[in-house]
C-alpha positions as CSV (number, residue, x, y, z in Angstrom):
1,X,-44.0,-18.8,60.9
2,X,-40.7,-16.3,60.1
3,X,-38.7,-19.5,61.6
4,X,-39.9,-21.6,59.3
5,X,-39.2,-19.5,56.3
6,X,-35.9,-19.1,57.6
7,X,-35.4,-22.9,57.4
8,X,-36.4,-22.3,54.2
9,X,-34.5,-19.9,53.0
10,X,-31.5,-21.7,54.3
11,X,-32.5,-25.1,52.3
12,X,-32.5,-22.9,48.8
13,X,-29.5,-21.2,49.7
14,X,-27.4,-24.6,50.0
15,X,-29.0,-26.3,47.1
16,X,-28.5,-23.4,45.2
17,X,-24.6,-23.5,46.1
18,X,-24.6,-27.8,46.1
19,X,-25.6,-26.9,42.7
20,X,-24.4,-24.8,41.1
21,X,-20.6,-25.9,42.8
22,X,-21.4,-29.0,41.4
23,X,-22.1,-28.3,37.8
24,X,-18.5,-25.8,38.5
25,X,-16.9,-29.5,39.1
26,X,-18.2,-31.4,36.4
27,X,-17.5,-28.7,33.8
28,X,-13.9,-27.5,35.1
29,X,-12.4,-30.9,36.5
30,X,-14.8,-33.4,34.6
31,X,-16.1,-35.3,37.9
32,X,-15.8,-35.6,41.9
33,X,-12.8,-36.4,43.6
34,X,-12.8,-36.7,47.7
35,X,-11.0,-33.4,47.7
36,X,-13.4,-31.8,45.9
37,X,-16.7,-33.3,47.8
38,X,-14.8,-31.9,51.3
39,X,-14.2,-28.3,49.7
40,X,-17.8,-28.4,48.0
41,X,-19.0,-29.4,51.8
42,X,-17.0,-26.9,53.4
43,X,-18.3,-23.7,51.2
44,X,-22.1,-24.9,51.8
45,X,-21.4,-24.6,55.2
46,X,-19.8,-21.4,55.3
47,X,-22.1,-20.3,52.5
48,X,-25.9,-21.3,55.1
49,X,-24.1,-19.5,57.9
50,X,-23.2,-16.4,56.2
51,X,-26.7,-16.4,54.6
52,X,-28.3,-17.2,58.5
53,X,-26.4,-14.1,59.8
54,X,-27.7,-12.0,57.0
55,X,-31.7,-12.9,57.9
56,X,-31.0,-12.4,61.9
């Protein structure tokens, strides 16, 4: 059961970032570019793993 609020917990954290990166975009650079998409990709990432370290 503690895995699968950990699953959890991971899929908040990244929509929480996806979103919240994403509103950053439109409001700062008015839209998506591919640069943009990559970075937003890459800090999710990094963002779920820190957070997955945190709950071990």
């Amino acid at each position: 059961m503690a895995v699968l609020l950990g699953q959890w917990l991971m899929v908040l954290v990244a929509g929480a970032v996806f979103a919240g990166g994403a509103a950053l975009m439109r409001r700062r650079l008015g839209g998506f570019t591919g640069d943009t998409a990559g970075a937003l990709v890459e800090t999710v990432e990094a963002t779920v793993l820190l957070a997955a370290a945190l709950v071990v």
